[in-house]
C-alpha positions as CSV (number, residue, x, y, z in Angstrom):
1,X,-25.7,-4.9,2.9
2,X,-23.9,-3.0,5.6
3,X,-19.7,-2.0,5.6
4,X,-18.5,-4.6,8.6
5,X,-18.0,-7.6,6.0
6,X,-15.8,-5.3,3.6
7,X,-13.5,-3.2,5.5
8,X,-11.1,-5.8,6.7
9,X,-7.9,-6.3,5.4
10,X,-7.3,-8.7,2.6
11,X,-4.1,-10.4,1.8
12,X,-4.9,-13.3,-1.0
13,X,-3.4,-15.3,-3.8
14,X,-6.4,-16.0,-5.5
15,X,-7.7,-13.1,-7.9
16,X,-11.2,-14.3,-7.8
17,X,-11.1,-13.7,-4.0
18,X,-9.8,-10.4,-5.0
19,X,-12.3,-9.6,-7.4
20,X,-15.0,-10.6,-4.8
21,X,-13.8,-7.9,-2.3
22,X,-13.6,-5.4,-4.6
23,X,-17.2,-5.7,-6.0
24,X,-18.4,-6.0,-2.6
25,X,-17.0,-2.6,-1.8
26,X,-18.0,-1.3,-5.1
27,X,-21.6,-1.9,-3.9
28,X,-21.5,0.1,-1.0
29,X,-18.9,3.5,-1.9
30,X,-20.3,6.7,-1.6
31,X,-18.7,10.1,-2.4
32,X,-19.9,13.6,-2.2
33,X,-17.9,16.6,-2.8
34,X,-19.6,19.3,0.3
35,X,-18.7,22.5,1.5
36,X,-17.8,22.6,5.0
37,X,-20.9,24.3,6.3
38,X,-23.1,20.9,5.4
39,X,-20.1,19.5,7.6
40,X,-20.3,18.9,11.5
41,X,-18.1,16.7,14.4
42,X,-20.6,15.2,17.0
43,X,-19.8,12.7,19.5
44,X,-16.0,11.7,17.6
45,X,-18.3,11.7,14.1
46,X,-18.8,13.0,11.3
47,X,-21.8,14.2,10.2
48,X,-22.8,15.3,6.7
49,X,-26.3,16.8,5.9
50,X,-28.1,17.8,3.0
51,X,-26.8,15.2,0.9
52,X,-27.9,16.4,-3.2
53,X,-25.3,14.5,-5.5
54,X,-25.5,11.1,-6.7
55,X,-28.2,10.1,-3.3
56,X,-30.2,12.2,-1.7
57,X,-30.6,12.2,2.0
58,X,-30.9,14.4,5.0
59,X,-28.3,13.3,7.6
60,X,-25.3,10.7,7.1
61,X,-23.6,9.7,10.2
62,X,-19.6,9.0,9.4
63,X,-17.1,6.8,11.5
64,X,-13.5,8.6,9.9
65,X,-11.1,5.9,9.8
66,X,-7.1,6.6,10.4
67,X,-7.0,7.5,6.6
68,X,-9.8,9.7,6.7
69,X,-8.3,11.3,9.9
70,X,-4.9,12.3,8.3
71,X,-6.6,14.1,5.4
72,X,-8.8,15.9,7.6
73,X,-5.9,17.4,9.2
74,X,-4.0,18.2,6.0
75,X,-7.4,19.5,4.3
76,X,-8.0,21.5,7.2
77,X,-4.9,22.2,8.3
78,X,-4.9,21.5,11.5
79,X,-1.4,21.3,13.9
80,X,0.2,23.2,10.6
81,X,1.0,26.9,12.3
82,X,4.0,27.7,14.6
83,X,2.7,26.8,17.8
84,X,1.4,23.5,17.1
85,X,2.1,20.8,20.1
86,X,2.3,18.0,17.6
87,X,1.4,17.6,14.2
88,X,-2.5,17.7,13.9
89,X,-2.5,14.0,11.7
90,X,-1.5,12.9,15.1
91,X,-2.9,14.8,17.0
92,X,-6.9,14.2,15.3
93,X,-6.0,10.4,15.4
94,X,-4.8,10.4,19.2
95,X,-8.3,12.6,20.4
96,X,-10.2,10.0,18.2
97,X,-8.8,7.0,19.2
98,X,-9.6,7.7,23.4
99,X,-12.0,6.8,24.7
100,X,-12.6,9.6,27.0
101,X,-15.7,12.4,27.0
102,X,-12.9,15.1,27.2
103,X,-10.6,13.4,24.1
104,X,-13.8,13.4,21.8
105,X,-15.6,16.6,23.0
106,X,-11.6,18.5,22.3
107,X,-12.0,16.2,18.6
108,X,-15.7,17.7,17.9
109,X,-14.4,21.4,19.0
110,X,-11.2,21.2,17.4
111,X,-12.7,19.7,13.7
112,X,-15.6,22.1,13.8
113,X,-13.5,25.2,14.4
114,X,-11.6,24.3,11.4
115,X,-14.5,23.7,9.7
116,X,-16.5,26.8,10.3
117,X,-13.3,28.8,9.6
118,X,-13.5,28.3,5.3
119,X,-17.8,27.2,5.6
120,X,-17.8,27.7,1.4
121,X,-14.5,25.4,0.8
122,X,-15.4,22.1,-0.9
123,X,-14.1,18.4,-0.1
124,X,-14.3,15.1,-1.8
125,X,-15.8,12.5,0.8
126,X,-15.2,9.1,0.3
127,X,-16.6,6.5,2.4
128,X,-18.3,3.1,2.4
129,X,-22.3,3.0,3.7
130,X,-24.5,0.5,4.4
131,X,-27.7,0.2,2.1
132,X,-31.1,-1.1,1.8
133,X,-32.6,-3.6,-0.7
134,X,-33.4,-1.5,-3.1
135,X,-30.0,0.4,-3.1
136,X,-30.8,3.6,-0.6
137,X,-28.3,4.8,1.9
138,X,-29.1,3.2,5.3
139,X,-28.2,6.0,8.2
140,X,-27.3,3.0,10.7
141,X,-24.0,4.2,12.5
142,X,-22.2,2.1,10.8
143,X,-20.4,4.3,8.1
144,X,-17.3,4.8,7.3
145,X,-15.4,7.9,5.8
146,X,-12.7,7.1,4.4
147,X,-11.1,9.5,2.7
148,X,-11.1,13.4,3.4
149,X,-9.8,15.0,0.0
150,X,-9.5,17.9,-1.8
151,X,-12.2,18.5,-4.6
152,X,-9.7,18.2,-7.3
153,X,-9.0,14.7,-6.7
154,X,-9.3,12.7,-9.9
155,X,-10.7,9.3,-8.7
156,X,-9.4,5.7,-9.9
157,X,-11.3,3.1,-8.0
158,X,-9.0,-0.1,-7.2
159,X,-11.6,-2.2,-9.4
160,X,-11.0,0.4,-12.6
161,X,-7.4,0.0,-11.8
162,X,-7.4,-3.4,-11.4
163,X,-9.6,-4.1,-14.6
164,X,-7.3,-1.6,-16.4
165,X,-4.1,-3.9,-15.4
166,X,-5.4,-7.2,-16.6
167,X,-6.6,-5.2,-20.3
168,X,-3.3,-4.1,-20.3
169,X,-1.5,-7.1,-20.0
170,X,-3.9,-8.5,-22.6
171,X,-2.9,-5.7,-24.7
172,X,0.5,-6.4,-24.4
173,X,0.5,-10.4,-25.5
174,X,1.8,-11.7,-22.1
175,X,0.6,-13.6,-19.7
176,X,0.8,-13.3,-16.4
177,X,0.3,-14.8,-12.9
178,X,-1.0,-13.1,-10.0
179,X,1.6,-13.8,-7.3
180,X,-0.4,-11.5,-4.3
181,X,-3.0,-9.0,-4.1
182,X,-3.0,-7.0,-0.8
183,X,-5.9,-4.7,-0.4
184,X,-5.8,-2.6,2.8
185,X,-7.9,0.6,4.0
186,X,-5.6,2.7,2.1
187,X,-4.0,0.9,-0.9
188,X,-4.2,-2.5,-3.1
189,X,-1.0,-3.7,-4.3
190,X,-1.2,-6.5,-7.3
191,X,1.8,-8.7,-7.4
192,X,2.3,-10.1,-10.9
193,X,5.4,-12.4,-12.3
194,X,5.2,-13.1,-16.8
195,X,5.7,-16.9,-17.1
196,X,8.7,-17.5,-18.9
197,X,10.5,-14.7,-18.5
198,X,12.9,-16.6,-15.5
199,X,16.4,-16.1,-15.4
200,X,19.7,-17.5,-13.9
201,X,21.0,-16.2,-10.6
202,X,23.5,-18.8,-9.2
203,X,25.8,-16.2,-7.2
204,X,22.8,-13.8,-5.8
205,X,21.3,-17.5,-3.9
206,X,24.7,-19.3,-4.0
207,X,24.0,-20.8,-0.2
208,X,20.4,-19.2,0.3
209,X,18.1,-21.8,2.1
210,X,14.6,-21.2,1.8
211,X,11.9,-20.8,4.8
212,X,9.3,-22.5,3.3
213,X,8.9,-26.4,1.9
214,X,9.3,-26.5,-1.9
215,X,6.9,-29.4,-3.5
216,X,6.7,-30.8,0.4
217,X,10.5,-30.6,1.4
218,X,12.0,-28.4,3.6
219,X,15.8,-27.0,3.6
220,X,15.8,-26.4,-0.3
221,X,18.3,-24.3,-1.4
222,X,19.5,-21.5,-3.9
223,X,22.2,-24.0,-5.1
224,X,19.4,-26.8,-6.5
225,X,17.1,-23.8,-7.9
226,X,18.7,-20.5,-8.5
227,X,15.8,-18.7,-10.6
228,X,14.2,-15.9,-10.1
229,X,10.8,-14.3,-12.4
230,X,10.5,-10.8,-13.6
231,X,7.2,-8.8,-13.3
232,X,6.0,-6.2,-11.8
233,X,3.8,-4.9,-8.9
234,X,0.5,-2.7,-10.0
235,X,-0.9,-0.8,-7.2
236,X,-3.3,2.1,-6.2
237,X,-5.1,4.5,-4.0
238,X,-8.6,5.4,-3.9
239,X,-8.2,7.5,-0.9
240,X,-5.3,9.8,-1.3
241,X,-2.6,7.8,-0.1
242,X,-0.7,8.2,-3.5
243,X,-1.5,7.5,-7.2
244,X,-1.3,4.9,-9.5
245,X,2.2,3.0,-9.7
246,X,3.7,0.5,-11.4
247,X,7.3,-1.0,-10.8
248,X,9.5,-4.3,-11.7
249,X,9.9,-6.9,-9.4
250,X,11.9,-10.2,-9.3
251,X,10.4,-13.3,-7.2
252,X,12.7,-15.9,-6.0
253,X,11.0,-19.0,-7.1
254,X,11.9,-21.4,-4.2
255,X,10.3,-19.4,-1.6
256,X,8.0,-16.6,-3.1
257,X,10.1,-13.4,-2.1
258,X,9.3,-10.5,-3.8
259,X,12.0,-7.9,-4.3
260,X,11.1,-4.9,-5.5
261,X,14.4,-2.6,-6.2
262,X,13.2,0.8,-6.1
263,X,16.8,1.5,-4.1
264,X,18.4,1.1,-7.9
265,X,18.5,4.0,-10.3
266,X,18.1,2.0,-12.7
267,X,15.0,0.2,-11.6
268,X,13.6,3.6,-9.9
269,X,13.6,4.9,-13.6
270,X,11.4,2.5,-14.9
271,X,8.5,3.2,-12.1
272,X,5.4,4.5,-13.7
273,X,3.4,6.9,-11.6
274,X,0.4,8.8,-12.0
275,X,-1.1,11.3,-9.3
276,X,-4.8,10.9,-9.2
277,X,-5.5,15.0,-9.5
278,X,-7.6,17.0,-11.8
279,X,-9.5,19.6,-12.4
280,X,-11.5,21.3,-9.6
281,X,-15.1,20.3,-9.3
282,X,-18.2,21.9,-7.6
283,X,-20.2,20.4,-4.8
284,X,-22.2,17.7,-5.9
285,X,-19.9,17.2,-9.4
286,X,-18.3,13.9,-9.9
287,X,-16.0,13.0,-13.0
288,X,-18.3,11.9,-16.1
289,X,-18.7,8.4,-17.3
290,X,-17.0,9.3,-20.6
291,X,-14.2,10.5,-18.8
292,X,-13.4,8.0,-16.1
293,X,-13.7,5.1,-19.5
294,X,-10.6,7.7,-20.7
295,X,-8.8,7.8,-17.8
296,X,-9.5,3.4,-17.7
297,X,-7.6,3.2,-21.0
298,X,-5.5,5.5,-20.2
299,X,-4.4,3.1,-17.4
300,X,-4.2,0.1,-19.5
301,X,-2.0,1.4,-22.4
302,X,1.0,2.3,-19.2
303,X,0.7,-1.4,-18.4
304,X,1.0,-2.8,-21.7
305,X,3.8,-0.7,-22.8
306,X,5.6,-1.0,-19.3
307,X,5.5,-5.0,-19.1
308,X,7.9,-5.2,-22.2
309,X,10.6,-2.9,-20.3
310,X,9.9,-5.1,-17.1
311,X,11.0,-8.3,-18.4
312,X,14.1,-7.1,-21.1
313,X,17.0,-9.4,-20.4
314,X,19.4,-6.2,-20.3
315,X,17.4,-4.9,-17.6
316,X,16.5,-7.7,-15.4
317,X,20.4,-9.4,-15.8
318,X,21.8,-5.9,-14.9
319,X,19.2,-5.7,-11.4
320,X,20.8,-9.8,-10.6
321,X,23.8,-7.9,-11.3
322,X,23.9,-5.6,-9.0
323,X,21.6,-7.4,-6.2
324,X,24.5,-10.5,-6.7
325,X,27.1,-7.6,-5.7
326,X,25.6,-6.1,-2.9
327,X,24.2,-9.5,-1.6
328,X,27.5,-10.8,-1.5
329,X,29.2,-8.1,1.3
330,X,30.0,-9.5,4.6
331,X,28.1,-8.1,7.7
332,X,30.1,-9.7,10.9
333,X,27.9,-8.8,13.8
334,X,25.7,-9.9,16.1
335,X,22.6,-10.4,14.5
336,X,20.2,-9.1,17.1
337,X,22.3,-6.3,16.8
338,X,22.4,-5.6,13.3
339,X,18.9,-5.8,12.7
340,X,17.6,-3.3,16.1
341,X,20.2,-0.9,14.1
342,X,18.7,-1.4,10.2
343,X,15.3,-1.0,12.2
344,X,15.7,2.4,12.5
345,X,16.8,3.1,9.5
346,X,14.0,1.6,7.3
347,X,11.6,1.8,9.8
348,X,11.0,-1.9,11.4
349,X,8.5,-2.1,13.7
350,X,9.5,-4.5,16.8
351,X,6.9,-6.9,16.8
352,X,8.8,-7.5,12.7
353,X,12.5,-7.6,14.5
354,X,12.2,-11.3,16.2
355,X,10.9,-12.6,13.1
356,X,13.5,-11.0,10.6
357,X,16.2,-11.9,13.0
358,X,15.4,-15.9,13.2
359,X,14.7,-16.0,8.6
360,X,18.1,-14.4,9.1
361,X,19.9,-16.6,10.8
362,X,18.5,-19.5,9.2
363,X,19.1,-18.2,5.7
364,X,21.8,-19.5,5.0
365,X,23.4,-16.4,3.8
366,X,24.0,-14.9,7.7
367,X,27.5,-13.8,7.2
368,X,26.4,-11.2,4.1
369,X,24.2,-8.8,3.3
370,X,21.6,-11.2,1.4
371,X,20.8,-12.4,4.1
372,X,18.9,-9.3,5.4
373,X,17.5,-9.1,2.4
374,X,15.8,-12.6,1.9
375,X,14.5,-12.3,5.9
376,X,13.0,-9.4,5.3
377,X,10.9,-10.4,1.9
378,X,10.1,-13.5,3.5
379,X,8.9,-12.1,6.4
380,X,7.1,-9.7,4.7
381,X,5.1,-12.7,3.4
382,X,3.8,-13.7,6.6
383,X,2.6,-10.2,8.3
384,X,-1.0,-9.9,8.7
385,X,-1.2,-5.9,7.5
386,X,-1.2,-5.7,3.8
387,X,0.7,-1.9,4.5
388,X,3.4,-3.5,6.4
389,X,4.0,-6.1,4.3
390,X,4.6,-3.9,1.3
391,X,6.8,-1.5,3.6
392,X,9.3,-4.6,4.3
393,X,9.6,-6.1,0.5
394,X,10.2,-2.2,-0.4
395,X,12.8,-1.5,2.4
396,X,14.4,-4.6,1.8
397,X,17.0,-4.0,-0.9
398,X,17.9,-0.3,1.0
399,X,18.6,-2.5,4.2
400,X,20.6,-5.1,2.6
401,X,22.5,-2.4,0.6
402,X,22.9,-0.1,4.4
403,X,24.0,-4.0,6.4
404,X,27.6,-3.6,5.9
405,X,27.5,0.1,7.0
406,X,25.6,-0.6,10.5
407,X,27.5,-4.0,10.7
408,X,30.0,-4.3,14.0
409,X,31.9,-7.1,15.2
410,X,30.7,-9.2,18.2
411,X,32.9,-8.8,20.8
412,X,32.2,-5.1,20.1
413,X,28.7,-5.9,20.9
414,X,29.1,-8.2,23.8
């Protein structure tokens, strides 16, 4: 089995297809904590020899993905001192990504002087590698680092977390229902909303028409079904890019959107988060059995005890509450307008703006601030990168909350 058929993003509804990816993964991840000596650039790669931990091998040949690329500069620090042209994330990720003899031979120069500098100093290596029937690692070009970490990272795979979640929520005596899973290069994000647990919110969708068909009809509104579902949203990085979180979410039942409301106190109280850092290991030294199964349960008693405080009527009615206010403010501009200005605030990329602009104006709710909102979630729903996707639903509540403030009349916008 080699890495091409599991690196691709996954965006899916289904948790058996989510399941499938993550096993298929799971059969191919390799890590290795090194010292930099048994480290080397060559030719834009990575090269790691004398491999002695879990496999042994002689020479592994490592394609560093954008993830993989940012650690190395923080690791390393590289573009960190005063007379640094641009930060060296950046700058590693633009050498790497031309394809140009000078651009790769400045990326093999630059990595290896960094390298060499601290030759004792130990990473964590992550990466997926392709491997042969009877489960050795297949040198074939085709590996890929993925992660670049410091040897204190504590690691919780996205199948552990995953597992842990679903124990969890059996623990806890709900049910739930698996609304998205999202599993990129750097993170998964588990959508979840608890069957029976909807509730009323007339005012907050009072006008609100949906962009998708409900039961095979189009142009359903807010007005005929003005629920939304509490849950939550489970998600995690194996790679550095943030720890193990958990927050509420509503879903608007006529058309899917997720709102997550981190931009509330009281909702940004309730988040759960765990960094994935330990104690320091030596080269070779991955965390024990015995202690990853304490870290797993660890994992699954947060989720049990969190669901309860999800769905409480007090909390969820207040969060309708205060989304019905907010929603409700008028933004009297022009639209293109409004949204090219909220862009830059919560970081919209361009290729996002057409599309939030035209859920916008057929929203129903153009005139107010909901409106922004309910493009933006919706939207979110149809963008191919998992990492975008949960950037939008996240920002989406901050940009409906900043509308009013950004918002200008049209003739001042002519």
């Amino acid at each position: 089995m080699n890495t091409s058929t599991i690196i691709n993003p996954v965006r899916t509804s289904n948790l058996t297809d989510a399941l499938e990816r993550l096993q298929a993964q799971a059969e191919l991840k390799f890590d290795e904590v090194v010292q930099a000596k048994n480290l080397r650039a060559e030719g834009g790669k990575i090269i790691l020899a004398d491999g002695f931990g879990e496999v042994r091998f002689d020479r592994l040949t490592l394609n560093p993905n954008g993830t993989a690329l940012g650690g190395m500069a923080q690791r390393l620090q590289i573009g960190t001192g005063k007379a640094a042209i641009k930060p060296g994330s950046k700058y590693l990720k633009d050498l790497h990504g031309l394809a140009d003899q000078h651009a790769t031979e400045m990326f093999d120069s630059t990595v290896n002087g960094f390298l060499q500098a601290r030759p004792e100093k130990l990473y964590m290596l992550r990466a997926f590698v392709s491997r042969g029937a009877a489960g050795e690692i297949v040198d074939d070009g085709q590996a890929v680092l993925r992660a670049f970490l410091s040897n204190q990272y504590r690691r919780m795979d996205n199948l552990d977390m995953l597992t842990s979640v679903l124990e969890g929520v059996q623990r806890s005596g709900h049910e739930v229902e698996l609304n998205r899973a999202d599993i990129s290069d750097s993170r998964m994000r588990l959508s979840f909303t608890v069957p029976g647990a909807d509730f009323e919110a007339p005012d907050f969708l009072k006008d609100y028409v949906s962009p998708y068909p409900v039961n095979g009809r189009h142009g359903v509104t807010g007005d005929e079904l003005p629920v939304v579902s509490a849950g939550f949203v489970a998600s995690n990085s194996e790679v550095g890019e943030g720890g193990y979180n958990l927050r509420p979410e509503l879903k608007v039942l006529i058309c899917d959107n997720g709102i997550t409301m981190d931009a509330y106190r009281d909702a940004a109280d309730m988040i759960v988060s765990k960094k994935h850092l330990g104690a320091a290991v030596g080269e070779g030294i991955l965390m024990s059995s015995r202690v990853a199964e304490i870290e797993r349960d660890l994992y699954t008693e947060i989720t049990s005890s969190a669901i309860a405080s999800f769905i409480d009527p007090m909390f969820v009615e207040g969060m309708i509450g205060q989304l019905t206010t907010d929603s409700a403010k008028s933004v009297i501009s022009n639209k293109v307008h409004l949204i090219e200005q909220l862009a830059k605030k919560v970081g919209i990329q361009e290729t996002e703006q057409s599309m939030i602009i035209e859920d916008f104006i057929k929203s129903g709710q153009s005139d107010r601030a909901g409106g922004v909102l309910q493009a933006m979630t919706s939207v979110s729903q149809r963008v191919a990168n998992p990492d975008r996707a949960a950037h939008l639903e996240a920002q989406a509540v901050m940009a409906m909350r900043l509308a009013p403030q950004v918002s200008e009349p049209v003739a001042a916008v002519a």
